[in-house]
Every structure is written in C-alpha cells, then in structure tokens.
C-alpha positions in Angstrom: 7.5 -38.9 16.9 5.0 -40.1 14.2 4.0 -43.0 16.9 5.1 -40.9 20.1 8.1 -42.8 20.2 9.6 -39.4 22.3 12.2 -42.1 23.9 14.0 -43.1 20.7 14.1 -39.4 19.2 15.6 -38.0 23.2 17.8 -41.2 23.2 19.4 -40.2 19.9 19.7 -36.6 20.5 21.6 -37.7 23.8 23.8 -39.4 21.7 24.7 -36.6 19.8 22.2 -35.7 17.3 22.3 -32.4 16.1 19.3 -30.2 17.1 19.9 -26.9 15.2 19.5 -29.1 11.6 19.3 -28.4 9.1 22.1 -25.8 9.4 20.4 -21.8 8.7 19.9 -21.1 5.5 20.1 -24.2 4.4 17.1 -25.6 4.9 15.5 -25.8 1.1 19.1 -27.8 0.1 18.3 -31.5 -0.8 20.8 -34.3 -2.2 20.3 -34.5 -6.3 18.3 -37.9 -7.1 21.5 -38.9 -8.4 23.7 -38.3 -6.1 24.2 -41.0 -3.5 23.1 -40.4 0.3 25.9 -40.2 2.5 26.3 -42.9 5.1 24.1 -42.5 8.0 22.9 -39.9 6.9 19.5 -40.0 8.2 17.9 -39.4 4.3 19.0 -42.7 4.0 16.9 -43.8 7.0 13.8 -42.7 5.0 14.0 -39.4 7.0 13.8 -36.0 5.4 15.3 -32.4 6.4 14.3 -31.2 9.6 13.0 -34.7 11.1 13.8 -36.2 14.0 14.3 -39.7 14.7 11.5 -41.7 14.5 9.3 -39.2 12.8 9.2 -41.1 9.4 7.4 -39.7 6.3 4.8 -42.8 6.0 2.9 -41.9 9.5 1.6 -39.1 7.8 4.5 -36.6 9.5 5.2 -34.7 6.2 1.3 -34.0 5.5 1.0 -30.3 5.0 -2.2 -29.8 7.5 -1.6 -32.5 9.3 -1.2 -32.7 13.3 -1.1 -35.8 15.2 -1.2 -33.7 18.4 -4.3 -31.9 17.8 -7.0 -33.1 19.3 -10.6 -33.4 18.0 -12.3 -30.0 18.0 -9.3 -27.9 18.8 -8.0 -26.7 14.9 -11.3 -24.2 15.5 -14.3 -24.6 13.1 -14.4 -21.6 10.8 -11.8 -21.5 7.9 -10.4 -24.7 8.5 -6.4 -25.3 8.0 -5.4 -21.5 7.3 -2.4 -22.0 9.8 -2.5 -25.4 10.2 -1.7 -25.6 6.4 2.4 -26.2 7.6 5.3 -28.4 5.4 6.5 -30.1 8.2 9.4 -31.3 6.3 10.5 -27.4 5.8 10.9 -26.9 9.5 14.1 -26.9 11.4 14.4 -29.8 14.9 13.2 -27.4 16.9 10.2 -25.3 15.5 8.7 -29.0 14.6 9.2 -30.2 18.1 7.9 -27.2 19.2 4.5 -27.4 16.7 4.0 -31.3 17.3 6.1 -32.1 20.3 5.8 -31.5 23.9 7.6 -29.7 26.9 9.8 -32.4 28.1 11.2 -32.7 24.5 11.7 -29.2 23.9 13.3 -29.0 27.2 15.9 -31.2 25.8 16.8 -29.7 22.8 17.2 -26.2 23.7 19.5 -27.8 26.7 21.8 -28.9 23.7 22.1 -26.0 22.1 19.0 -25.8 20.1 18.8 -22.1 18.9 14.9 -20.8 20.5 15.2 -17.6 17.8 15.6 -20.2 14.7 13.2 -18.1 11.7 12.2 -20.5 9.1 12.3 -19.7 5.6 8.6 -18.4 5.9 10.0 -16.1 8.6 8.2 -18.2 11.4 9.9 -18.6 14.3 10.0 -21.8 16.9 7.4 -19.2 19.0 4.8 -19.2 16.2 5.0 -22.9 16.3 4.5 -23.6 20.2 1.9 -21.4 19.4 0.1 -23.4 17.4 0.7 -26.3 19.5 -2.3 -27.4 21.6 -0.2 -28.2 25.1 0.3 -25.4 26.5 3.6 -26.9 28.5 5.4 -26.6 25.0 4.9 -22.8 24.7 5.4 -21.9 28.5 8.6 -23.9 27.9 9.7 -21.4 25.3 8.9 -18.4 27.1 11.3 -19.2 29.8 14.0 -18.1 26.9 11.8 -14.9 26.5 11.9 -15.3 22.5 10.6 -11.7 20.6 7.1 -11.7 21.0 6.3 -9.2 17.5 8.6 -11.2 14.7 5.8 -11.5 11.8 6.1 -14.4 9.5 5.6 -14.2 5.5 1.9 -14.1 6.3 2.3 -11.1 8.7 1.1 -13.1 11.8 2.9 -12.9 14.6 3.0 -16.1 17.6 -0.3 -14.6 19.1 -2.3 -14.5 15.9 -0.9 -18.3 15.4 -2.6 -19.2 18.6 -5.7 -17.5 17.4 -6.5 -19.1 15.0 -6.3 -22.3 16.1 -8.5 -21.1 18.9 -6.4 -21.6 21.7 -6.9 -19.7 24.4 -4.9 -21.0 26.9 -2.1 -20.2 24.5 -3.6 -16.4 23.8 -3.8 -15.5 27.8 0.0 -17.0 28.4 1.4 -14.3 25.2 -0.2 -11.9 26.7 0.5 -11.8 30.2 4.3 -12.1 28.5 3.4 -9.0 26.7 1.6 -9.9 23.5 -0.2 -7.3 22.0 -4.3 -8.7 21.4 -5.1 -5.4 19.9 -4.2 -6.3 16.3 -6.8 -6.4 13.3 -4.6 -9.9 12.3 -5.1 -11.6 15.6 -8.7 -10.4 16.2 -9.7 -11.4 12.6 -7.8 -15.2 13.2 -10.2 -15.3 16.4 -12.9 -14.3 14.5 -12.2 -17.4 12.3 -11.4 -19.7 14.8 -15.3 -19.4 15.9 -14.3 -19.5 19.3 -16.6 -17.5 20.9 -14.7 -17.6 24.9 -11.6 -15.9 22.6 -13.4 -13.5 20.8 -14.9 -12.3 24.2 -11.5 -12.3 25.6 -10.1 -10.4 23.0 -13.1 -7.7 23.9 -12.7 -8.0 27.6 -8.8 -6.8 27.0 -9.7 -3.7 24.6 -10.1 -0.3 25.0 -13.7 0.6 24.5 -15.6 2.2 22.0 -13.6 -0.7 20.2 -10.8 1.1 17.5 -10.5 0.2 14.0 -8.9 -2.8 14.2 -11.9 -4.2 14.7 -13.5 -3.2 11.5 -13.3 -6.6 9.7 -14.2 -8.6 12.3 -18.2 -9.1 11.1 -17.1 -9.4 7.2 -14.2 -12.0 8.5 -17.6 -13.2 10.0 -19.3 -13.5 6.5 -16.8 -14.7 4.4 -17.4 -17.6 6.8 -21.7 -17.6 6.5 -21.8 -17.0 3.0 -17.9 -18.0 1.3 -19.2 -19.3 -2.0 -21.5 -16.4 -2.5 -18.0 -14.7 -2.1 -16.4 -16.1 -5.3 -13.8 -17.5 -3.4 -12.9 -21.2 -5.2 -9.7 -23.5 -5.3 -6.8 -21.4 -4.9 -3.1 -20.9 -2.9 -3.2 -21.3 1.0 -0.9 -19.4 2.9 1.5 -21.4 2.7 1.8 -21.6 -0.5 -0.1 -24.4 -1.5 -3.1 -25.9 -2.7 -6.1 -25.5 -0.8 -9.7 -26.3 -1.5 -12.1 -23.5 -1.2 -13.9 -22.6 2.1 -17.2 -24.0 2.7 -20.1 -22.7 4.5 -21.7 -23.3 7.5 -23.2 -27.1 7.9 -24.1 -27.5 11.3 -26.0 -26.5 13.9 -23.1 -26.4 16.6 -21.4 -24.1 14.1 -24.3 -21.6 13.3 -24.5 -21.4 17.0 -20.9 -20.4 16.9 -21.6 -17.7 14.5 -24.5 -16.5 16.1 -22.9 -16.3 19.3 -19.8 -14.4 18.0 -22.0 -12.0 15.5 -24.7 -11.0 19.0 -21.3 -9.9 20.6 -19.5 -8.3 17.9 -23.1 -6.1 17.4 -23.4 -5.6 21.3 -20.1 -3.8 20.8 -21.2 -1.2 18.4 -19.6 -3.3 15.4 -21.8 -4.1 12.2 -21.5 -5.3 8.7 -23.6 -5.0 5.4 -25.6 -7.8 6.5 -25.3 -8.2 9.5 -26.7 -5.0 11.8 -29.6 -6.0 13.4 -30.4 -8.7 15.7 -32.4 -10.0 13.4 -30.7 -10.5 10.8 -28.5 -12.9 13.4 -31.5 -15.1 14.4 -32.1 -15.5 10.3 -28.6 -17.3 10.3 -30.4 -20.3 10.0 -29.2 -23.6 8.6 -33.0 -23.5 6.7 -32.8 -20.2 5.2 -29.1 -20.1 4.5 -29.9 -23.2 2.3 -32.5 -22.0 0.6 -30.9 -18.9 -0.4 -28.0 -20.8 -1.4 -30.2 -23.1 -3.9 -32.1 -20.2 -5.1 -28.8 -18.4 -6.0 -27.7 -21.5 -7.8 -30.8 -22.1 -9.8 -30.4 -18.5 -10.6 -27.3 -18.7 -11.7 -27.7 -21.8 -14.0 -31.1 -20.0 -16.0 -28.9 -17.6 -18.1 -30.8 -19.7 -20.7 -33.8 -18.0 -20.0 -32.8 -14.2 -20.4 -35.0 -13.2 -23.5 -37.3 -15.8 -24.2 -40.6 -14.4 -23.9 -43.2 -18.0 -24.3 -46.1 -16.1 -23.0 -46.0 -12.9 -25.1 -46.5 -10.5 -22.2 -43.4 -8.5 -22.7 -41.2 -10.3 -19.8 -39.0 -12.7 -20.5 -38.8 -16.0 -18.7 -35.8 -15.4 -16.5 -37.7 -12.5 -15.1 -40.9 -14.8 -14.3 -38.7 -17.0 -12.9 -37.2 -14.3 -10.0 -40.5 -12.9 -9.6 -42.6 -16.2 -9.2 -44.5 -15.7 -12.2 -45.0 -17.7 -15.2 -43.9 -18.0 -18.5 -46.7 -19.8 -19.7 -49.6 -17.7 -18.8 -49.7 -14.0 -20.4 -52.0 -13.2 -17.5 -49.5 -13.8 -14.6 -46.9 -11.5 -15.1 -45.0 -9.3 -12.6 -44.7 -5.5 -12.6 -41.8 -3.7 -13.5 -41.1 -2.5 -9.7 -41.2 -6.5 -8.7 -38.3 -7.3 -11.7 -36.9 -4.4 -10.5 -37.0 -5.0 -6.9 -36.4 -8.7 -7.2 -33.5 -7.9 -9.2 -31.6 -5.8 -6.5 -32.4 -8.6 -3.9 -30.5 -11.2 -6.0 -27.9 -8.7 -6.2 -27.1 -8.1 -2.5 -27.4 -11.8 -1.9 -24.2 -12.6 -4.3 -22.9 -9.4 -2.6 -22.9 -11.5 0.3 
C-alpha cells in the first residue's frame, strides 16, 4: 500500500489472507530475535504485525506521523501531529486500511470477515481511524456497519474528535448526521487546534446558544498555539506515547490569519481568555509584534547576569535599566520605582502567556 499497489494487497486477501490479524489481544506479540520466522510467514517478507501485503516498512509505512494519504494542507496547521502521531505497525488489517486505505479496500475486508468493532491496544477503534482518514468514502464505508459512535480511546477522543483534529470536516458533518455528539470540550478544543476556521464555525452553528462550558478552553487551546514557548511547554511524550518535539508558534501569515479568524469568532460568541478579550488585542496578533515580544522575553531571560550590578551608582541595578530602557552607565537616566514596578508586572503576564 506503501506505493498504492491496492491490486497486490486485494489479490492476496482473495487468496486467503487473513484480515482480522493479528489475532485480538495479540497484537504487541513479536517472534524473539532468535527464534526463527516461520515459513511464509509474512515477517519473513520484511513485513511486520498488522501490514498488509505490499505495505513494506522501507516506504516509510511504519513512520509514527506519517500518512501517505494525506494531502498537503489537510493534517490542519495548529499543533501539528497530536493525532496523526499513530504506530502504524501497532494496528490491526483493518483500522490501518481504514486510516491509510480507501473505500474499495475496506469494502473488501469487512466482506471477509474483517471485524468493523476491532479496539486496538490504545482503545481506538477502526472508526477513529476512518476518521482520521482524509477520503471520506473510507468512513461512509464504515458507517454502513453502524460501528459505536462514543467508544473513547486511551486519549479520551472519540471518532469525531479524530476528525477534528485533523480538520476534516467533511468527516465531522457525516458523524454527526450518524449521531455524533459536536458538543464535547475534547472535540471542540481538537477544532480549535486544527485552525480550521469553516469547523470551528460549524461546531458553533450546531450549539445551543449562550455557548455552555465546554467551550471554556477553546481561546486558551487558542494560545497555547500563539504563544507555546512562553508556555513552558518543551520536548516531551505525544499522545501516543512517544517522542515529540515541542510545539512551535505561529510563523506565517496564512496561519495568523487562521488564528485571528478563529479568535474574532470565538469573542463574537461571548467567549474570552486572559489575553485575548478585546478585538484589539486580536488585530495585535501580528507576526511583527509577536516576534518582538518573543526576543524581548528571550533577552530577558538570558540577563539574570545583570540582577544586582549597580555600574552607575544610582541605586538600580542593571537588569532593571535594562526592562525600563534606561541605562546603566549614566546615574542621571534612571527609571522610577513605579516604571520597575510596572515594567516588572508586564514581563510577568507576557511569560504568563
């Protein structure tokens, strides 16, 4: 499937190819090193758990985070890879068909017996998967076998908050009209990160106004985005349980926009943040001024060397010149105490941030 070869994987599973591997609850087992494969077994093919035929490790199949189906501009462009983040190689025939497949594929396997209720060992299910899948075809498909709608995986996301976050739409409005519930703080917050501002509005559109608490995060899921660093959010576990490299913030235009867009609407609705309640303060989301206050808060940050020397004599030390604009060298510019003072609690809600 690596290379789309769709033909050789539905020729083999014609042929007899078991679609419900690796058998349930056996899904972590894997030969010892020492122990030698059996024959034709398809380990010995180069092929691990849970792949089908022709989807062979060196195309990039067991990447964690890595899609082949997912086209340019459709993972969404907030926190990049929180559900995409996927061992491939975990998954049973039919939740990776389902994830990186397509319809006509799917169709197969669950006409030989493939099991459409399979949970993974992260309690996913071959729904949160076609979820997460781009074509749409793949998670219609599924529905046909009206699979439980509310099963939560290990993360606590159900197949709707999957499609969320990956900003799929298409995939949110077909859930619902088979009964999904929108009106969760999980799936509105994966929306949220998605920046998809069409979704966002969608999920609005299908809520009951004044809009309930499960909205309360949505504008500080909003600013863990603008301001992640700031945050003290660095390399840590993904959901999935592995590695991930810490957020980054905004770096484009198109993106600002995004935020922007998604902030003027969350505010429109009565929602606001701790900095983020004023129209204003959305049309300062700037790429300018968020980089500015970003350097000045790194500077900062790197002139703990400074706290106590006084060059100047004029009973403030240079690290408080420094925030104030003053210098150190002249004992006739110096700040006030109110400036430090006030200067002080400015740096301080900006690393809030």
């Amino acid at each position: 499937m690596a290379k789309r070869d769709l033909a050789k994987a539905k020729l083999m599973i014609e042929h007899g190819a078991n679609v419900n591997h690796p058998a349930p609850g056996t899904e972590s087992t894997k030969p010892d090193p020492g122990e030698p494969v059996p024959p034709g077994s398809p380990l010995g093919q180069g092929m691990m758990p849970g792949m089908l035929p022709g989807m062979m490790p060196e195309m990039g199949m067991g990447m964690p985070g890595l899609n082949p189906m997912m086209p340019p501009g459709m993972m969404g462009m907030g926190m990049l890879g929180e559900s995409d983040e996927v061992d491939l190689e975990s998954l049973s025939v039919i939740s990776l068909v389902a994830r990186v497949g397509d319809s006509d594929l799917l169709k197969l396997i669950l006409e030989k017996g493939a099991d459409p209720a399979r949970e993974e060992p992260d309690g996913s299910t071959p729904l949160h998967h076609a979820a997460a899948n781009p074509e749409g075809a793949v998670l219609s498909q599924l529905l046909k076998h009206q699979p439980e709608l509310y099963t939560r995986d290990d993360n606590d996301q159900t197949a709707v908050a999957q499609a969320a976050e990956g900003g799929l739409i298409e995939n949110v409005r077909q859930l619902e009209q088979a009964g999904a519930n929108l009106n969760d703080h999980i799936v509105i917050n994966a929306a949220i990160r998605s920046l998809n501002r069409e979704l966002v509005a969608h999920l609005i559109d299908s809520a009951t106004k004044p809009l309930n608490e499960n909205w309360n995060r949505a504008l500080p899921e909003l600013e863990k985005i603008i301001w992640p660093g700031e945050r003290g959010m660095r390399m840590g576990m993904n959901p999935y349980g592995m590695m991930a490299p810490p957020p980054v913030p905004p770096s484009t235009e198109e993106e600002l926009g995004s935020i922007r867009a998604i902030a003027t609407l969350l505010l429109e609705n009565g929602l606001t943040s701790a900095n983020l309640k004023t129209a204003s303060d959305v049309t300062d989301l700037t790429l300018e001024k968020l980089n500015a206050a970003r350097r000045q808060s790194e500077d900062l940050d790197n002139d703990g060397d400074l706290i106590g020397v006084d060059e100047d004599g004029d009973g403030f030390d240079a690290y408080d010149e420094k925030l104030t604009g003053h210098s150190d060298n002249d004992p006739n510019d110096r700040p006030t105490q109110e400036e430090v003072d006030a200067a002080i609690q400015t740096y301080e809600r900006e690393q809030e941030k």
